[in-house]
TORPA-4810 file (N, C-alpha, C, O; in nm, 3 decimals):
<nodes>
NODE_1_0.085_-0.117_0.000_0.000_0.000_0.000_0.089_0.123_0.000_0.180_0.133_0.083_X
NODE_2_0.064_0.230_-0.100_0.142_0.347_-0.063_0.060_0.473_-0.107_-0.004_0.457_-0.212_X
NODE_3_0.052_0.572_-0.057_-0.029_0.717_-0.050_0.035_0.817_-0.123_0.155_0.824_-0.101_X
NODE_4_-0.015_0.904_-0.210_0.034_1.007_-0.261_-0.042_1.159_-0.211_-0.153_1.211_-0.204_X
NODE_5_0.080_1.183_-0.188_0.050_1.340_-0.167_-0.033_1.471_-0.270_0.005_1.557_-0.349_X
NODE_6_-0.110_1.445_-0.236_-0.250_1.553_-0.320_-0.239_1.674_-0.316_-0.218_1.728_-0.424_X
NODE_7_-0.246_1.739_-0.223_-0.245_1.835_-0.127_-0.174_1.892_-0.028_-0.146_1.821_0.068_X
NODE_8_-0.116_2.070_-0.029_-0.038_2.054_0.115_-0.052_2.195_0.106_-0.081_2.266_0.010_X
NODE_9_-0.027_2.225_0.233_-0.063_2.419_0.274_0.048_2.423_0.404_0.066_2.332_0.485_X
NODE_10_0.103_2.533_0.401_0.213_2.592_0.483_0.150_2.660_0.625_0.035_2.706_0.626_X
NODE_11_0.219_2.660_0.721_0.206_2.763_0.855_0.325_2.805_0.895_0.430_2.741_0.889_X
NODE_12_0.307_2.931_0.943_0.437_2.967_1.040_0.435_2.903_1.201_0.536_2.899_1.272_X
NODE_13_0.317_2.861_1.238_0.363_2.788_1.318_0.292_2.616_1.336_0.212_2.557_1.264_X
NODE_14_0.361_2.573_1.461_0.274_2.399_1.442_0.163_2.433_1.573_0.111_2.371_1.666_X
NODE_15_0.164_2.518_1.539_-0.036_2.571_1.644_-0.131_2.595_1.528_-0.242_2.547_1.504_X
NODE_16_-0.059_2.681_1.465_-0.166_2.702_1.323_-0.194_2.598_1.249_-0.308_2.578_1.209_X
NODE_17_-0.094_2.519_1.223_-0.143_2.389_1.174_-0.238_2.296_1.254_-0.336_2.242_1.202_X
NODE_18_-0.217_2.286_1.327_-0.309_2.178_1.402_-0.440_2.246_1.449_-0.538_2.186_1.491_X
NODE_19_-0.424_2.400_1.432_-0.558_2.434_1.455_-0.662_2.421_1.317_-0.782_2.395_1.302_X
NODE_20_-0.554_2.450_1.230_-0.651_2.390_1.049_-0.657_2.258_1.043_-0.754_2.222_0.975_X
NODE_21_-0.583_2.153_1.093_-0.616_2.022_1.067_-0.731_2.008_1.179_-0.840_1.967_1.138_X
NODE_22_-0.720_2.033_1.300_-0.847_2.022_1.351_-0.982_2.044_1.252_-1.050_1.957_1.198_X
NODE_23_-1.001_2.221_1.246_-1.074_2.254_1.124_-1.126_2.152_1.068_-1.230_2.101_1.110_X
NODE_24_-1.052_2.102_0.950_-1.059_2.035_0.851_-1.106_1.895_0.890_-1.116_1.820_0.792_X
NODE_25_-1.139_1.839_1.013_-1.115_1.689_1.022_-1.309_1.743_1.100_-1.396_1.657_1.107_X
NODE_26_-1.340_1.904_1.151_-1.478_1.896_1.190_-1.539_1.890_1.054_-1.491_1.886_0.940_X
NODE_27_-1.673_1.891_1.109_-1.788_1.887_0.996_-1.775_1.984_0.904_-1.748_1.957_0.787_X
NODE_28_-1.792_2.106_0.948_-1.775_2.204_0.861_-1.640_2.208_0.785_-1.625_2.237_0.666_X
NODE_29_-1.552_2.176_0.870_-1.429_2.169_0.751_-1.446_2.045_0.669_-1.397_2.060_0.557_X
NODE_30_-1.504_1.917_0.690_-1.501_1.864_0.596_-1.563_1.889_0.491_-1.522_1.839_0.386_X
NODE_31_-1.667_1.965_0.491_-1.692_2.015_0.357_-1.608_2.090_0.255_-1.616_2.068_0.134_X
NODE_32_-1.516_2.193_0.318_-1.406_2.223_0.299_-1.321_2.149_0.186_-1.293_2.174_0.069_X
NODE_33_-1.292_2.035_0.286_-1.154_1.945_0.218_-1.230_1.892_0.128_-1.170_1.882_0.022_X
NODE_34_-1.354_1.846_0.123_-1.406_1.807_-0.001_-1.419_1.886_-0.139_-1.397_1.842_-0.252_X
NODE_35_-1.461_2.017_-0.102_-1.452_2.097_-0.226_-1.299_2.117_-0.296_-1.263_2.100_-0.412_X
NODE_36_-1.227_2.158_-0.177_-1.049_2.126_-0.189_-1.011_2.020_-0.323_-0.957_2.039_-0.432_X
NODE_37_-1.064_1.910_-0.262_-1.017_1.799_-0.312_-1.057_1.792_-0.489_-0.982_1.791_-0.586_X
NODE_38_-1.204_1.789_-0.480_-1.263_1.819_-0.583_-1.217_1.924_-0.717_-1.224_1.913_-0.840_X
NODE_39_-1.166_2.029_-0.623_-1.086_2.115_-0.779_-0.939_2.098_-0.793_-0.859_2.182_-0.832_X
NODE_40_-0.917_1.975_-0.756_-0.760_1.890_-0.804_-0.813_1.828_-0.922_-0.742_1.756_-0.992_X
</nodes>
């Protein structure tokens, strides 16, 4: 099994990130990552 990288977005810090992956993993962000995904 191996995964390819789709997608990726930058932070200046690893608070900001984990506060967008949070985001992204609630409901409302999953709609988000879906539209995201969708215009790849």
């Amino acid at each position: 099994m191996s995964f390819k990288l789709v997608y990726k977005e930058k932070y200046q810090t690893r608070l900001e990130a984990r506060e967008r992956e949070k985001y992204l993993k609630s409901y409302s962000g999953s709609k988000e990552k879906l539209s995201i995904l969708e215009a790849l």
